[in-house]
C-alpha positions in Angstrom: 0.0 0.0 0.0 1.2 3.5 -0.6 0.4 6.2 1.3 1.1 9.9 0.9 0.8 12.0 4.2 0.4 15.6 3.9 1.4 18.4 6.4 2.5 22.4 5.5 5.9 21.6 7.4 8.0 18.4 8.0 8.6 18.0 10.5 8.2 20.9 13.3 9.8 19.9 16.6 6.0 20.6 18.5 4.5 17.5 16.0 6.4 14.8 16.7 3.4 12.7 16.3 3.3 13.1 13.2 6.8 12.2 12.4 6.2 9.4 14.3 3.3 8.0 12.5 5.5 8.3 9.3 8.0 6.2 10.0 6.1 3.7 12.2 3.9 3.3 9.1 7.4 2.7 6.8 8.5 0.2 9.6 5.2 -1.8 9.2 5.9 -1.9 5.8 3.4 1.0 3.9 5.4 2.6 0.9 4.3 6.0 3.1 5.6 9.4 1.4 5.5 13.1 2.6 4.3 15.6 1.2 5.3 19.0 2.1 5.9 22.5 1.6 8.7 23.0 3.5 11.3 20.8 4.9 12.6 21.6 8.2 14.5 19.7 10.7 16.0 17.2 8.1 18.8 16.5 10.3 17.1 15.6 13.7 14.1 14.0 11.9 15.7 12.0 8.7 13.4 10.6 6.2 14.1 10.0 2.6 10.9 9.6 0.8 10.0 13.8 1.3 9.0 15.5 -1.6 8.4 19.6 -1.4 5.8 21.2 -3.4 6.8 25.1 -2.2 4.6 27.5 -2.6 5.4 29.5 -6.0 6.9 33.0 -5.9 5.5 36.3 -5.6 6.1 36.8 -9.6 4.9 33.1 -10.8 3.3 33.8 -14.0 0.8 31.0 -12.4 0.4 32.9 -9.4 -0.2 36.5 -11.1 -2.6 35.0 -13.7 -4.8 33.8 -10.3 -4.4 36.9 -8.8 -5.6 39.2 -12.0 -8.8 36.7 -12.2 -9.4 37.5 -8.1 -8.6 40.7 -8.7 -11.2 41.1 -10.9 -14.0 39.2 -9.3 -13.5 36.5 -11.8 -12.4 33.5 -10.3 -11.3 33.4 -6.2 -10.2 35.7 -4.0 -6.9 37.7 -3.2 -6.6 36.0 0.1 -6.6 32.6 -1.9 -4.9 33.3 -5.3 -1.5 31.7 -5.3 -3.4 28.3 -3.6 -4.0 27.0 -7.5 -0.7 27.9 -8.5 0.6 25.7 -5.8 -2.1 22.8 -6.0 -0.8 22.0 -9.6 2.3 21.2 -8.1 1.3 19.3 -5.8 -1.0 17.8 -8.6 2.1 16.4 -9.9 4.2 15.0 -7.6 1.2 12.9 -6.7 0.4 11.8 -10.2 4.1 10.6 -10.2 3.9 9.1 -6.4 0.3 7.2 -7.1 -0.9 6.6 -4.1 -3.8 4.9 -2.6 -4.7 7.3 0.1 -3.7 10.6 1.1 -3.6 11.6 4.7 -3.9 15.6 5.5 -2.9 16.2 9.0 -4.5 19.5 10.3 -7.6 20.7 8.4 -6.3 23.6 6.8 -4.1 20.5 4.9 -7.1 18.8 4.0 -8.5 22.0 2.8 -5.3 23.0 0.5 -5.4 19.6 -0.7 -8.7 18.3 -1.2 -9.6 19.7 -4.4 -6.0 17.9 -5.8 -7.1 14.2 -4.6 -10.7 15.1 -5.8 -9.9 15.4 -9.2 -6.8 12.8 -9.3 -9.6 10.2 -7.4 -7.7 9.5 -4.7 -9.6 8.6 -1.3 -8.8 11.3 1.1 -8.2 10.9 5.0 -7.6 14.2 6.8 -6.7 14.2 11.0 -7.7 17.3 13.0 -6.0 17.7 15.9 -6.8 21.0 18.2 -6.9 24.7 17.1 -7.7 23.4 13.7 -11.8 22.0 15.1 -11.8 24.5 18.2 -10.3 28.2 16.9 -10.3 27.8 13.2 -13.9 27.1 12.8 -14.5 30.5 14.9 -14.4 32.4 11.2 -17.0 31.8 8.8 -14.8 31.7 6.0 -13.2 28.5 7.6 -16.7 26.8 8.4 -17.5 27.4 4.6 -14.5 25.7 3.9 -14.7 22.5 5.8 -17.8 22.5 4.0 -16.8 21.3 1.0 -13.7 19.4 2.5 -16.3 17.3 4.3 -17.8 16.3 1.3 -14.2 15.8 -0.4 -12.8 13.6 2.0 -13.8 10.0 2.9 -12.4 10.3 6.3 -12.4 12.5 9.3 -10.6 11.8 12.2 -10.6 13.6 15.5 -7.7 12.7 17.9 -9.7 12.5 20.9 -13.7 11.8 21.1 -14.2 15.8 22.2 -12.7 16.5 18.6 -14.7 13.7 16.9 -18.1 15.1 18.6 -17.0 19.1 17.0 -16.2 17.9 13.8 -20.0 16.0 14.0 -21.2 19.2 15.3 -19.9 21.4 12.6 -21.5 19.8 10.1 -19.4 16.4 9.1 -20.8 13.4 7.9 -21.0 10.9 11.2 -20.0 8.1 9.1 -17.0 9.4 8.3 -16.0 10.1 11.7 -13.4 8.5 13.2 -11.6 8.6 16.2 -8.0 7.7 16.4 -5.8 8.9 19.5 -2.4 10.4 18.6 -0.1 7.6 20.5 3.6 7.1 21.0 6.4 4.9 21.8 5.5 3.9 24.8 8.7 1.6 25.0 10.8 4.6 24.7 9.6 5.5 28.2 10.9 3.4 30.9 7.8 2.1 33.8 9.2 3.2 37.4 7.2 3.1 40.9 7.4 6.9 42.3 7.5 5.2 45.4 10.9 3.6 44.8 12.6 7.0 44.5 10.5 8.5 47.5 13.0 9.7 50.9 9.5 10.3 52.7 10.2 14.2 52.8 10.3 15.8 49.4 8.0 15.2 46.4 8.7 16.2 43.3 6.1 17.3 41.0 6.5 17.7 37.0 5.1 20.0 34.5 6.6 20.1 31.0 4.9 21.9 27.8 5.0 25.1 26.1 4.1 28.3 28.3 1.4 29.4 26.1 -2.5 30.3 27.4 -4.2 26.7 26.9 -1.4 25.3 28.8 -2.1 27.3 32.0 1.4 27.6 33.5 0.0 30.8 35.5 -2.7 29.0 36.7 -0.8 25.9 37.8 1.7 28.4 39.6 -1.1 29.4 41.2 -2.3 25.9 42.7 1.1 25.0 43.5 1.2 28.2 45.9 -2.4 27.1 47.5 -0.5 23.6 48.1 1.3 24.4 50.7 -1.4 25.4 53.4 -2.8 21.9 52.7 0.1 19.4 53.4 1.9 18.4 56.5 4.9 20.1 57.6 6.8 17.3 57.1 6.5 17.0 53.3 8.0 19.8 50.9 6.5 20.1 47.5 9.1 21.0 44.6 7.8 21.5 41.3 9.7 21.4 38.4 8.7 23.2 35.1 10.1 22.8 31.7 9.0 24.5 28.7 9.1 28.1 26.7 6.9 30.1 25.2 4.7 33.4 25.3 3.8 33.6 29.0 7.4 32.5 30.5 8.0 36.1 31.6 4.9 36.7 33.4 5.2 33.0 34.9 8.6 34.0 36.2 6.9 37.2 37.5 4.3 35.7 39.0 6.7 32.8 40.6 9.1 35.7 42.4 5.4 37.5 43.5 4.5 34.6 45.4 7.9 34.4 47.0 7.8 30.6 45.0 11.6 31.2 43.7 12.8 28.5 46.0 9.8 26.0 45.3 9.4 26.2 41.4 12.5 24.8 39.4 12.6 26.4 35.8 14.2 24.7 33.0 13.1 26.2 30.2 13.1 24.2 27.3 14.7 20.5 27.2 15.0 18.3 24.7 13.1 14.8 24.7 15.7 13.0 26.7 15.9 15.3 29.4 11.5 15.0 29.7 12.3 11.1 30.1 15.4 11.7 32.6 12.9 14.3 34.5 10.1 12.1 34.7 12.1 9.3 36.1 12.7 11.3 38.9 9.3 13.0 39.5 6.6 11.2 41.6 3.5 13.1 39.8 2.5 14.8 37.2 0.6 17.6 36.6 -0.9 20.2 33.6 -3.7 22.7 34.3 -5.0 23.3 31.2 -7.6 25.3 29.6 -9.6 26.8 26.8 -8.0 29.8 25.6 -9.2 33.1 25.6 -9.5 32.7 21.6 -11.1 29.3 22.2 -7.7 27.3 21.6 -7.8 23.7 23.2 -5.2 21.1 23.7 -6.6 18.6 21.6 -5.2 15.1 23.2 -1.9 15.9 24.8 1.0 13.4 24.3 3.3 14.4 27.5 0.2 12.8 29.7 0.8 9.4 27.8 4.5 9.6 28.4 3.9 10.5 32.0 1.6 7.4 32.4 4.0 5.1 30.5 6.7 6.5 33.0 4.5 5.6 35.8 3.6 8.9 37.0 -0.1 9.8 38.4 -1.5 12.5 36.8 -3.6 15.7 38.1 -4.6 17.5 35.1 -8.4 19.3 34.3 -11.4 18.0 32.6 -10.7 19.6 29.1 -10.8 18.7 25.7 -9.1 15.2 25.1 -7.7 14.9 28.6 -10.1 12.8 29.9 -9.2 10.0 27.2 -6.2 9.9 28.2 -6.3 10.0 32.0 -8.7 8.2 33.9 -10.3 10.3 37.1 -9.7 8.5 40.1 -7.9 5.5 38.3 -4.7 6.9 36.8 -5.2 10.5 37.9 -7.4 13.2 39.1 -9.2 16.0 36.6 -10.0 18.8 38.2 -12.5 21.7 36.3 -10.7 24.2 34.5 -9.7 27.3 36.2 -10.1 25.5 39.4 -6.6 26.4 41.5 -8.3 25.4 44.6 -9.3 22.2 43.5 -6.2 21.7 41.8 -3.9 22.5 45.0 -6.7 19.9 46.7 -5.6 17.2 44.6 -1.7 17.7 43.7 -1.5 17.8 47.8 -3.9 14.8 48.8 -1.3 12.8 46.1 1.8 14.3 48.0 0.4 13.1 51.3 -0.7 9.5 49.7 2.2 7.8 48.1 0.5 4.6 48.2 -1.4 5.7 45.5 0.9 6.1 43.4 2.0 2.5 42.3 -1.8 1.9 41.8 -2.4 5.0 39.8 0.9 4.3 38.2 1.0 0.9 37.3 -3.0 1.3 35.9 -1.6 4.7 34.0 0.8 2.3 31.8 -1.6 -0.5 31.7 -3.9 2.2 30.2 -1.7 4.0 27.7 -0.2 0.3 26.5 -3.4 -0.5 25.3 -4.7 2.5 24.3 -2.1 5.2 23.5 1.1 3.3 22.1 2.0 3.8 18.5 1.6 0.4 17.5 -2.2 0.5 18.2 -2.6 4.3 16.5 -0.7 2.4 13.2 -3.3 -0.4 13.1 -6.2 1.7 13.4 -4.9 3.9 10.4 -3.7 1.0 8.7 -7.5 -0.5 8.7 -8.9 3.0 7.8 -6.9 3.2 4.7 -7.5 -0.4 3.8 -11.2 0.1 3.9 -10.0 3.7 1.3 -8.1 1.1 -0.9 
């Protein structure tokens, strides 16, 4: 079977998923190809079978011809004029490829693309996986075009079951809904019992993930500061963070405001190694994320499975996809959103209960084994594109 996927960039360093459903699907086998429109990373993420369709020039005769007919009120718009310019490109590196499927990942992919795999025939998969169903579709523009892409692809995947039920409520097909969690390699991530590394005094609490408003690093600063008035004196909370992003210098603010400077460790960012040393030495876990103010959501969240799969309870909220991915009460707590209290209430009933964490722990893996692993996101996508074939 050969399979093209196609994303705007391969591969950013904030979608490893994707990279890793590339070449998990090469290792199984699939003839998979990218295609992209820009290559970046090449060195840290090496794969050969990448072909770049960029988008053409300002002064591409193409281009200008689109533009004139927009310009004009023939044919398009200005916003949209250089898109056919750049979809016969793409028309022919997938006339020379073949494939059987195409995958879009991200709608605005599927949207770019759709009309090129409509008119070559070739059944069209497209994954959306967070702003894309819950920000995007804010603009009427963008509703009008998933419009049509609903009717132009055969399947529609949201990575969590929150995503699958917007893309059902904006309008898409319910048989062609799918839902297929973004997984990982869960044997990358080596199962330890929290309790092992425990010296009865301190416990260490982990946050890693980008310091942007969905995220909630200021609000999770702000539980970890409520924590304190709830445990005994005997046990001292340390929370490490690790991440960058928009809202670092107001979380550093608000860390020295609290007089938190000798609580809070900040790393900054790390690379993946370091998130798999880190974890081995937290005993939980913990992300207090939110809708954003421009209706952003985190989608599924892949640091939660590779806390899990490190053995890690998890106190997280009730958003979006979280609640796929950790259990309330079995491998975790969920707290509401914007709930510091609550939060604080949970982070410090786990600090004061470290016989919960082996259970919690040992169920987290259990869980994200079955569930979340790489292996079982490939042969869900592997039957989806055999029933496209």
């Amino acid at each position: 079977m050969r399979i093209v996927q196609f994303c705007k960039s391969f591969s950013r360093s904030s979608e490893t998923f994707i990279y890793d459903t590339v070449t998990e699907l090469n290792r199984r086998g699939v003839d998979c190809h990218v295609l992209t429109m820009g290559r970046i990373n090449e060195n840290q993420r090496p794969y050969d079978k990448v072909h770049v369709a960029k988008l053409p020039g300002r002064w591409n005769a193409h281009r200008l011809w689109h533009r004139a007919l927009a310009t004009l009120g023939v044919r398009g718009s200005v916003e949209t004029h250089k898109w056919p310019a750049w979809r016969a490109r793409a028309r022919k590196h997938l006339e020379r490829i073949d494939p059987d499927v195409v995958h879009a990942q991200f709608g605005p992919a599927g949207v770019l693309i759709g009309p090129v795999t409509e008119a070559l025939d070739i059944p069209l998969a497209v994954t959306f996986h967070g702003y894309d169903i819950s920000v995007l579709p804010n603009h009427e523009k963008i509703r009008n075009r998933y419009q049509k892409l609903f009717g132009q692809a055969e399947v529609l995947v949201g990575v969590s079951n929150h995503n699958a039920s917007k893309l059902k409520a904006l309008g898409a097909p319910e048989e062609k809904v799918e839902t297929v969690h973004n997984g990982t390699r869960v044997d990358q991530f080596t199962y330890s019992n929290p309790v092992d590394r425990f010296d009865g005094h301190t416990v260490r609490v982990l946050h890693v993930g980008r310091l942007v408003e969905k995220k909630a690093p200021l609000e999770l600063v702000e539980a970890f500061h409520h924590v304190e008035d709830r445990v005994d004196e005997e046990i001292e909370l340390c929370l490490t963070i690790a991440g960058d992003g928009p809202l670092r210098e107001k979380m550093v603010q608000r860390i020295e405001a609290l007089g938190l400077g000798q609580k809070i460790n900040y790393r900054g960012a790390v690379p993946h190694t370091e998130v798999r040393r880190l974890m081995g030495r937290a005993h939980v876990y913990t992300q207090h994320c939110k809708t954003a103010s421009n209706g952003d959501e985190e989608g599924q969240g892949i640091t939660f499975i590779e806390a899990q799969a490190s053995g890690l309870p998890v106190v997280s909220t009730n958003h979006d996809g979280i609640p796929d991915v950790v259990l309330d009460g079995e491998t975790g707590y969920l707290v509401p959103e914007g709930d510091t209290e609550a939060m604080a209430d949970r982070i410090a009933h786990l600090a004061q209960h470290p016989e919960k964490w082996e259970t919690m722990g040992r169920a987290g893996r259990r869980h994200v084994e079955e569930h979340f692993d790489l292996a079982r996101q490939a042969r869900d996508l592997l039957r989806i594109y055999g029933d496209l074939h």
